[in-house]
N, C-alpha and C positions, 0 to 999 in steps of 0.2 A: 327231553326225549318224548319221541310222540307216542301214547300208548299201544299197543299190537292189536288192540281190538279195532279201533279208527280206522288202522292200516289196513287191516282184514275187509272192515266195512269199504274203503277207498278201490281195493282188486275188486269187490262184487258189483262196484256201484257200475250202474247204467251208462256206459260209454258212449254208446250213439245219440243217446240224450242229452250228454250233458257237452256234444261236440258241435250238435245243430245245435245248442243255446247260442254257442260263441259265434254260431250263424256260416258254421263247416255243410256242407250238401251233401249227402249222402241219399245210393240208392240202394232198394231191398235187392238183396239180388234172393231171395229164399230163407235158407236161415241165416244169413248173415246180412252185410252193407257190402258199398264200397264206395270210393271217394267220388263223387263228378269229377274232379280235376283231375284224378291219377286214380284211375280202372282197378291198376294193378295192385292198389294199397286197398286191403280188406279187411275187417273188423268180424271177427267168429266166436262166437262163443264157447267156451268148453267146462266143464263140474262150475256151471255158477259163475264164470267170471270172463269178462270181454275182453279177448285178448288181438292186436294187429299185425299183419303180415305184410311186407311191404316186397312184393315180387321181384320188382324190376331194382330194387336196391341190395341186391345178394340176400333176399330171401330175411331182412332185417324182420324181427319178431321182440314183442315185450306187452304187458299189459299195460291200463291205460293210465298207471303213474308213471310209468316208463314215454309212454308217450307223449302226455305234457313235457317232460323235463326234456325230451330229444325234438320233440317240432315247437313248444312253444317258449323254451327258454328258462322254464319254471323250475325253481327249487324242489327240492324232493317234499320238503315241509307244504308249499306253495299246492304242488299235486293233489298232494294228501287232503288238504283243506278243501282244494276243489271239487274233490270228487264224493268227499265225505257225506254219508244223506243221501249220494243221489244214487240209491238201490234200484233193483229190477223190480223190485213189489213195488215201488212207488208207483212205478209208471211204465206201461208198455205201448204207449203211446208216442212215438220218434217226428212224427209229420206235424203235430199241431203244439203253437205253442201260445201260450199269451205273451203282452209284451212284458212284466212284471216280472217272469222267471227268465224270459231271456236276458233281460237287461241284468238280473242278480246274477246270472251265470258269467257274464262278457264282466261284471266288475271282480269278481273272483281272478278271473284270466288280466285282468289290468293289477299284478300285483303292484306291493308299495313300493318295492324294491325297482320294478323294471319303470315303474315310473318314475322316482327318484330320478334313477341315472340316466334314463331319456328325458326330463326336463332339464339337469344340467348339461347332458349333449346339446341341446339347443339353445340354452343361452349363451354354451362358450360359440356355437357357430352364430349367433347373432352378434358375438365380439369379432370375432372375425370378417363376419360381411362388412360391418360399420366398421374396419377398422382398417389400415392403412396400404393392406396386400387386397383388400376387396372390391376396389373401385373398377374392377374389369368385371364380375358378376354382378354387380351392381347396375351397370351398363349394360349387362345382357337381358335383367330382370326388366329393366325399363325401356330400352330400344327394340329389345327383342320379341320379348314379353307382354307386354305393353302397359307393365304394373307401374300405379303411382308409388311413390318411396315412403306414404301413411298407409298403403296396402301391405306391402312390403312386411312393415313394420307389425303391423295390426294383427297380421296372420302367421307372425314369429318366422317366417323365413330366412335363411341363415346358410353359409358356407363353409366348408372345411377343409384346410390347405391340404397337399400332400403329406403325408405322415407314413416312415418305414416301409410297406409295400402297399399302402392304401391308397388309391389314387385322388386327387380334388375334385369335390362334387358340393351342389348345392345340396341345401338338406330344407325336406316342405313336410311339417309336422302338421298330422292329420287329426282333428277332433271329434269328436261326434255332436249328435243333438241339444247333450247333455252337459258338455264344457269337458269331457276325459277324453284323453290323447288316447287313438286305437291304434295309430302307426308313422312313424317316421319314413320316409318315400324318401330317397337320393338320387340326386340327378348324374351322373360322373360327368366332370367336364370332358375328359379328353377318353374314352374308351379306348381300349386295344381290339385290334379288329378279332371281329370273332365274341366280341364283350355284351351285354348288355348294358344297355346306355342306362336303364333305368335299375335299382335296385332297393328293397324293404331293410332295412333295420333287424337284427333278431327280436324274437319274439313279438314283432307288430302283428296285428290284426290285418293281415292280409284281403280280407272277403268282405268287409263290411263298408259299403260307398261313404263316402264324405262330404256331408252334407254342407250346404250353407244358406241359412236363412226361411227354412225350413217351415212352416205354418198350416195347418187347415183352411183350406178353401184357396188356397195358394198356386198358380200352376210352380211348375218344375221342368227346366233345363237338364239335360241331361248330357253329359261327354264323358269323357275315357278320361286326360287328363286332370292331375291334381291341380297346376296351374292353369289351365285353360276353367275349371271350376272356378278358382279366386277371380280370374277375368272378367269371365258372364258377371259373375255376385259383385263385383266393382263397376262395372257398366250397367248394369240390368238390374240389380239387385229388389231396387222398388217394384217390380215388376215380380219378380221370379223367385222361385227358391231355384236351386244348385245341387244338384250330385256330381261330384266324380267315381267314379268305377275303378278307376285307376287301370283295368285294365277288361279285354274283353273276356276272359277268361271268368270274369267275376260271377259269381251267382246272387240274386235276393233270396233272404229267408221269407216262409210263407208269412212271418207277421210282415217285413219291409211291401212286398206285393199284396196283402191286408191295405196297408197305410195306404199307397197311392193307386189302388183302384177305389176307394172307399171315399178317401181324404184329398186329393190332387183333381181338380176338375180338368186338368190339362198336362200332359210331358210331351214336352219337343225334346226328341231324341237327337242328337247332334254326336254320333258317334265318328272316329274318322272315316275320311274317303279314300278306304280301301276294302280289299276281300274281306279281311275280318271286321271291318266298323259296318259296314252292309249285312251279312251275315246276321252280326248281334244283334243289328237294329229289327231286321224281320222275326228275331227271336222274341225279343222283348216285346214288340208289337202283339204279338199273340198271347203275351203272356197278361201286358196291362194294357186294359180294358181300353184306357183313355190317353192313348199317345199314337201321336204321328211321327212318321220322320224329315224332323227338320235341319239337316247338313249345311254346312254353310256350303254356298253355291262352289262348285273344284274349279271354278273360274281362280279362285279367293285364295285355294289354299286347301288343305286336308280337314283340317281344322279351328278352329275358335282363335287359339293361338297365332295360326298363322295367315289368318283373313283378317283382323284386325287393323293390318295398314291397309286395306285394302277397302272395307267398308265400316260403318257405323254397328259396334256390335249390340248396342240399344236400340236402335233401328230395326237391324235382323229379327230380333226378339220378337219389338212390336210389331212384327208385320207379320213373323208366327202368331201368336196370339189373337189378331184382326182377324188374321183368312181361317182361321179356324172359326173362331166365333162368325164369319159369313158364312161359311159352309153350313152348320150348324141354321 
């Protein structure tokens, strides 16, 4: 049983704080926040304790134990622990953080539990892609895709047949810096119209890009997709670090934007070619210091993904890299 004083300390603890740790964007609006991604979800305070309101969701309302366990999946126990410590007297300070308390905050939110059963989801869908109903995803990862089958393999990529009303879709587990899974990404193979093609896992780490290959003094590639990410870092990799965004939607925490204006002497932005991968790219651009945008020419294709039969994507790279360093 978890003691009532804990629990008392987990309703006062500092909510907005301990939500940018896990790398959530929120802005001041006065006395309170609100989401970047959803306006209408607002974080208020009332006698001492940060409680959210979610507008556009029939007026959904709970304090922030209540909200781990309904947006992030987390045990009531799980809540408790995470939020415990992190009072309003510690800190009223929400915009700056070092990387040391983000990082303890994001392993908090990576319980034992959600990782447990998201490691075993991914090995059963690695029995399934290698195994005898798979040889058609298999063909799409490597014809389509343009992944070798030691890529494949390497980056745990895996499928999972139809099951009761769940439909078949790849599954591409996402890791961080550090070697801990932030999110599971599903491809669905056949959507219903009206569907989204792509979909998160409960309780993933939604907001935090996905690195690969990552180093100081290193440039950085940058796309939307989690597969077009393994791509570049399969072609490129001696070359480049890897982010995916996963989507354009995503925001960087002030330490991530730290890192690569500080640490990155180079990002070629390679977001898709369209309204929103343009969009983000001029966003981004203004945001870090030292990136250009480098799209694969729409002669090619939208995409990394899908220019790859078309041109050498080592090539593309080096040739960003060169006319930068001429310009320069």
């Amino acid at each position: 049983m978890i003691p009532k004083e804990k629990i008392r300390s987990a309703k006062h603890a500092d909510l907005p704080l301990v939500l940018q740790g896990m790398g959530v964007d929120l802005v001041s609006d006065g006395r309170g926040y609100h989401f970047c991604e959803h306006d209408s979800l607002k974080l208020f305070r009332r006698d001492g304790i940060w409680l959210y309101k979610w507008w556009s969701r029939g007026g959904e309302v709970g304090d922030g134990i209540q909200y781990l366990q309904r947006h992030f999946g987390m045990s009531f126990s799980e809540a408790v622990e995470t939020l415990s410590g992190k009072t309003t007297a510690q800190s009223d300070r929400h915009n700056i953080f070092d990387h040391q308390a983000s990082q303890k905050l994001q392993i908090q939110w990576m319980s034992i539990n959600w990782q447990a059963k998201s490691e075993k989801l991914i090995r059963a869908s690695q029995s399934f892609l290698f195994g005898p109903n798979g040889k058609e995803r298999i063909s799409y990862l490597v014809n389509e895709r343009g992944l070798h089958l030691d890529t494949i393999r390497s980056h745990g990529l895996g499928w999972l047949p139809a099951k009761d009303h769940m439909p078949s879709k790849i599954l591409i587990p996402c890791y961080d810096s550090q070697g801990r899974l932030i999110r599971i990404r599903f491809r669905i193979d056949n959507p219903k119209p009206g569907q989204e093609r792509y979909r998160i896992s409960k309780g993933s780490n939604s907001y935090s890009p996905f690195p690969l290959g990552l180093s100081y003094g290193k440039p950085v590639v940058l796309v939307e997709s989690e597969l077009d990410a393994i791509l570049v870092a399969q072609e490129a990799g001696r070359r480049v670090g890897v982010l995916g965004i996963g989507t354009t939607g995503a925001k960087f925490t002030p330490t991530m934007v730290r890192y690569l204006n500080e640490k990155v002497p180079l990002i070629l932005i390679s977001l898709d070619n369209d309204q929103g991968g343009r969009d983000k790219t001029a966003s981004l651009i203004n945001e870090l210091h030292n990136a250009i945008n480098w799209r694969v020419p729409e002669k090619y294709g939208k995409d990394p993904g899908e220019a790859w039969k078309r041109m050498s994507i080592d090539k593309w790279v080096e040739t960003g890299l060169k006319g930068y360093l001429f310009r320069i």
